[in-house]
C-alpha positions in Angstrom: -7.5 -12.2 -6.2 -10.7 -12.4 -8.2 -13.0 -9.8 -9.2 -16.4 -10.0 -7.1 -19.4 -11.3 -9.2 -21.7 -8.2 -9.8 -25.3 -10.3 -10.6 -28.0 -8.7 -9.0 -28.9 -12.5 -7.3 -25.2 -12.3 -5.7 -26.0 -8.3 -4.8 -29.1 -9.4 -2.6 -27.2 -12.0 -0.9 -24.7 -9.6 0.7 -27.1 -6.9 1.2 -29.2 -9.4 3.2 -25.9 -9.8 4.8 -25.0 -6.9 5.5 -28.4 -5.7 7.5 -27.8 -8.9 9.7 -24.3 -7.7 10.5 -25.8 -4.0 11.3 -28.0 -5.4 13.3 -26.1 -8.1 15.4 -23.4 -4.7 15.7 -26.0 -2.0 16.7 -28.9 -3.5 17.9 -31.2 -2.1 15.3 -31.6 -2.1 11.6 -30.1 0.7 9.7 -32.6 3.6 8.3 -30.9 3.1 4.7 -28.3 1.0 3.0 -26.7 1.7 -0.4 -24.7 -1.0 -2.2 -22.0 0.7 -3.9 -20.0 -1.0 -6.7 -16.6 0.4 -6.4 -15.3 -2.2 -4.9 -13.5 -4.5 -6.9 -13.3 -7.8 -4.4 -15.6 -7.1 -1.7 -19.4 -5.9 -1.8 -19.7 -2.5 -0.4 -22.1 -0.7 1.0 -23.0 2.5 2.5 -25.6 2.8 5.5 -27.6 5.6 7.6 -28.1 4.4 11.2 -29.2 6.5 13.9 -25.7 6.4 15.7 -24.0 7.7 12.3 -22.8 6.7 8.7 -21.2 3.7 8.3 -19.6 1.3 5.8 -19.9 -2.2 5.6 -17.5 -4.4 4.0 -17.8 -8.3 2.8 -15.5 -10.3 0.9 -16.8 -13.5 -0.6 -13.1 -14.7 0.2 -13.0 -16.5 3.9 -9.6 -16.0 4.0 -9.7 -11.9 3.8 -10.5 -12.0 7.2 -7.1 -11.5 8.2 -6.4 -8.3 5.8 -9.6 -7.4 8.1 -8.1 -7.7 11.1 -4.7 -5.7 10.2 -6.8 -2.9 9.1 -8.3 -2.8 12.7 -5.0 -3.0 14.3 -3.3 -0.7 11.9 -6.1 1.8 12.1 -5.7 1.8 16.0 -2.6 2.5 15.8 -1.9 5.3 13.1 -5.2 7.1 14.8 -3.3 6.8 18.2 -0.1 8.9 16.3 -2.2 11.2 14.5 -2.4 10.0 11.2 -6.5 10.5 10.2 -7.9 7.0 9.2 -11.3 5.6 8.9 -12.2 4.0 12.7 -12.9 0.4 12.0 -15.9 0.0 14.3 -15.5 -4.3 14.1 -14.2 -7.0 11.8 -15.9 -11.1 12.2 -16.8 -13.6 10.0 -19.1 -14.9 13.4 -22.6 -13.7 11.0 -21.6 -15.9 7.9 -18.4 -17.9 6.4 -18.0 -14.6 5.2 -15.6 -11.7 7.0 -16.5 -8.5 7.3 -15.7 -5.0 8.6 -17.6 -2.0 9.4 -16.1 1.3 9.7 -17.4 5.1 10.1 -17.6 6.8 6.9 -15.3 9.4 5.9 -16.9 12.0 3.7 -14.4 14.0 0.9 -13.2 12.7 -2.3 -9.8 11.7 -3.8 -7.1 13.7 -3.6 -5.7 12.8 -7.0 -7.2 15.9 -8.7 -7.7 18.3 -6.1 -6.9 22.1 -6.7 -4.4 22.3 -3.7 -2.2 19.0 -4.6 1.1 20.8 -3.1 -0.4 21.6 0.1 -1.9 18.0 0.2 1.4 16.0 -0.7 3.1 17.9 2.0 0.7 16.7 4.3 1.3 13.5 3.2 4.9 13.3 3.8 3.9 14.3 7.0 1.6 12.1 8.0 4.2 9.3 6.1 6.5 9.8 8.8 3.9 9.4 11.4 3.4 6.3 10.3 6.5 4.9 10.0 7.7 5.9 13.6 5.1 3.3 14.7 7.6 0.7 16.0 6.7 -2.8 15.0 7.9 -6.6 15.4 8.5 -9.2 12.6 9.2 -8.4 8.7 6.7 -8.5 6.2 2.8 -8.5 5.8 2.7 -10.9 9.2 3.3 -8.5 12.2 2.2 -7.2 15.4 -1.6 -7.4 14.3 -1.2 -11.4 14.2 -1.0 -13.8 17.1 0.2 -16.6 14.3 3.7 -18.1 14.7 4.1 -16.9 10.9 6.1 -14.0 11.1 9.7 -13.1 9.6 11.7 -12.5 12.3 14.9 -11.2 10.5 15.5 -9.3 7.5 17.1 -11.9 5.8 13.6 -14.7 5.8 11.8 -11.7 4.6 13.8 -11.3 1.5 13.9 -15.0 1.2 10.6 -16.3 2.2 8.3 -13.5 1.5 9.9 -10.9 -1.0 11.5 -13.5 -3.1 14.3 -11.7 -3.4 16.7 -14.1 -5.7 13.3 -14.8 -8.0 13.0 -11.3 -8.7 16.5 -11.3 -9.4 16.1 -13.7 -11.4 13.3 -12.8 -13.4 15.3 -9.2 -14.3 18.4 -10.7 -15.5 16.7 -13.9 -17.7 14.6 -11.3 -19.3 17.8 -9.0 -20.1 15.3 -6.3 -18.1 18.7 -5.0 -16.8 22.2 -5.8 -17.6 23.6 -8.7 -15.4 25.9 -6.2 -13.9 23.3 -3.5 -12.6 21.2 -6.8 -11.2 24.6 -7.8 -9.5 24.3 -4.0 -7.6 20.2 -4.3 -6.8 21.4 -7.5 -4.9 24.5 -6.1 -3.1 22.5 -2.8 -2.5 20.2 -4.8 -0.7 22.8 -6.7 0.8 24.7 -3.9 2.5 21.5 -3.4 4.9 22.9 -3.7 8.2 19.7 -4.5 10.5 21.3 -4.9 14.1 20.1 -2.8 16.6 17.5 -1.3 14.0 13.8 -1.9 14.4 11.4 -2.5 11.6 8.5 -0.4 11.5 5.2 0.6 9.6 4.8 1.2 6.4 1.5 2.3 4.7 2.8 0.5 1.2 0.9 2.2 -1.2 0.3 6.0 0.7 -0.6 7.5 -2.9 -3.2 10.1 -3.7 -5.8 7.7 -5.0 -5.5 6.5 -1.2 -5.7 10.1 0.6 -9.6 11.5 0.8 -9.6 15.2 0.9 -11.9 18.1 1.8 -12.5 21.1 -0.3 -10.3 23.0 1.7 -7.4 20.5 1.1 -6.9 19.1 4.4 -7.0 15.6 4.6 -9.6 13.5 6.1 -8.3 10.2 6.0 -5.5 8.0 4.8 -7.5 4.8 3.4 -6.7 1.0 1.6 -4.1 -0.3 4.5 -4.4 -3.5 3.0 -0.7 -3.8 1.9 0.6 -2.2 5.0 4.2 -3.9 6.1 6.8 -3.7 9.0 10.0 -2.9 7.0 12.7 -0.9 6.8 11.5 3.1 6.5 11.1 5.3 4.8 13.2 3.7 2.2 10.1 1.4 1.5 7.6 3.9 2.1 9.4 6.1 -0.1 10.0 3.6 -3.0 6.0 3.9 -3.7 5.3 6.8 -2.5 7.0 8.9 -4.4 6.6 6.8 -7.8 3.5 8.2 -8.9 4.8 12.1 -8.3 6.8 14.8 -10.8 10.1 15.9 -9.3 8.8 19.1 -7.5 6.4 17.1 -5.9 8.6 14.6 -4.3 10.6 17.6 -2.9 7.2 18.6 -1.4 6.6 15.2 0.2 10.0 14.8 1.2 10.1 18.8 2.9 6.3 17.4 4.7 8.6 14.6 6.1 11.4 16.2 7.2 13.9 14.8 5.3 17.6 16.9 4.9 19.4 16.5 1.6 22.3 14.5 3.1 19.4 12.0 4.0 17.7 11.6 1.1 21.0 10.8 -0.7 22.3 8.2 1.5 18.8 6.7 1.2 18.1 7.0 -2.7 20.2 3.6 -3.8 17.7 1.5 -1.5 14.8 3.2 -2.3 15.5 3.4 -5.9 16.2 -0.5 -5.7 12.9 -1.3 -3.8 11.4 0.6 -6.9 13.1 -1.3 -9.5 12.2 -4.5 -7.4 8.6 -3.8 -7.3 7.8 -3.9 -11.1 8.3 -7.9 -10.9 4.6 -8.1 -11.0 4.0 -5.6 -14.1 7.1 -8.0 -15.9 5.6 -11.1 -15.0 2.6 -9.8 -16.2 3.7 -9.1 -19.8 5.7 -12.2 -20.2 2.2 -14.2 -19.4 0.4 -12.2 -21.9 3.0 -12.4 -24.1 2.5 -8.6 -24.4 5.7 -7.9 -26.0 4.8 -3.9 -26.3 4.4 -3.5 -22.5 7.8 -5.2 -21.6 9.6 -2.9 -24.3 8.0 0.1 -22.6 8.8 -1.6 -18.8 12.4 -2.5 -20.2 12.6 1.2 -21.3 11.5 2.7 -18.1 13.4 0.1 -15.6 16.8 1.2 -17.8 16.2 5.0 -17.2 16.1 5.9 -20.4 13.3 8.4 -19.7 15.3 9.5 -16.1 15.9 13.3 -17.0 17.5 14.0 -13.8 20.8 11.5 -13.7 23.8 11.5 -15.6 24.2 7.8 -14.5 22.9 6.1 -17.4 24.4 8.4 -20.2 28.0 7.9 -18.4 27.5 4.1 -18.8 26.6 4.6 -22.0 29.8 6.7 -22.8 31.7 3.8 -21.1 31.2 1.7 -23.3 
């Protein structure tokens, strides 16, 4: 996906936009609206009306309309649970060739460096199990939200035709990321998924603190960017990226905030460490196109668990040998 061309001609063109969309949506023009450049594919901006505050997205990208429409869906339903997320007022593309979504804005800032990061990472387990009791149908990005006859219906097309399972694979053991005999486990840990009689479900896909808006107090005010969402196994997925980004202590915190026992958690950890070692097939692919040879030493260094201070697994393969 492209980054959104930031000239001032192409800045006017949306904001033009975007006061016809306020207006077609409330009937009269907004008091005040702010183009703010954080958005790195679609042109954002922030607006005073006299029924409230709003944001107004637009992607120059026709085809973003769907991601649109998920969001609605997906917000629907995780505000339906509990789970606080912006309220999507309306998604179209019926103003311009362009889509676009308005939603209320959510005042706070990022949780990332917020004071009371414990309390708020508790909350997020929480609210991570929230959202993965919402029940869903179909595997992969294409779910409830979509009427198109384009979803996975099993477990096993989603691995194939959407995950890419065997090029992933693939791409690890032609690029000696892992020896050929831990690939051979990633692909019979994911193989050993029974999924009869179990349901897929929601999955926030990237429920991180960057994506968590706070208030001073620490409570949070909204779980934003559902872009990625997915109906897939949880929390094993859920839990793959969530907890990537966190120190030990605070993946115990998330973990309590879900409600997870310690039997759990272990029968779990294979999948959800596999899912994790899946998932850098982008970062790999990456660094092979760059040629950045630097960045796949450091990936190959990471993916082998060299820098894994908690498990005795790698150094008893090493003394194996």
């Amino acid at each position: 996906m492209d980054e959104k061309n930031d000239q001032p001609g192409m800045i006017r063109h949306y904001r033009r936009l975007a006061k016809k969309i306020v207006q077609h949506h409330f009937g009269s023009p907004a008091s005040r609206i702010v183009y703010k450049s954080s958005g790195r594919t679609n042109y954002v901006f922030v607006l005073n009306h006299v029924e409230g505050q709003f944001v107004v997205r637009i992607s120059p990208e026709p085809e973003k309309i769907n991601a649109f429409r998920k969001e609605l869906w997906t917000s629907q339903k995780v505000r339906e649970v509990g789970v606080p997320s912006p309220e999507v007022i309306a998604v179209g593309n019926d103003i311009a060739a362009e889509p676009y979504m308005i939603t209320r804005r959510v005042t706070g800032t990022e949780a990332s460096h917020h004071p009371k990061r414990d309390r708020i990472i508790h909350s997020m387990g929480r609210y991570a199990a929230m959202i993965n009791s919402i029940q869903t149908r179909g595997f992969g990005s294409n779910f409830d939200w979509t009427a198109e006859e384009t979803r996975n219906d099993s477990w096993q097309s989603y691995l194939a035709d959407e995950f890419k399972l065997e090029t992933r694979l693939q791409l690890f053991s032609a690029n000696h990321i892992l020896p050929d005999a831990e690939v051979q486990q990633l692909a019979q840990i994911i193989a050993a998924v029974e999924m009869n009689g179990l349901n897929p479900s929601l999955n926030h896909s990237d429920l991180r603190l960057k994506n968590v808006i706070v208030d001073e107090e620490g409570d949070i005010a909204a779980i934003v960017d559902w872009e990625e969402c997915v109906s897939t196994i949880s929390p094993q997925w859920e839990l793959s990226i969530a907890l990537h980004d966190l120190s030990i202590d605070e993946k115990q915190i998330f973990l309590e905030g879900y409600g997870l026992s310690s039997d759990q958690i272990e029968a779990m950890a294979p999948l959800i460490k596999t899912f994790n070692l899946l998932n850098y097939s982008t970062a790999i692919e990456i660094a092979l196109e760059k040629n950045d040879h630097k960045s796949l030493t450091d990936l190959k260094l990471r993916l082998q668990g060299s820098l894994d201070l908690y498990s005795l697994t790698r150094l008893q393969n090493a003394l194996s040998i």
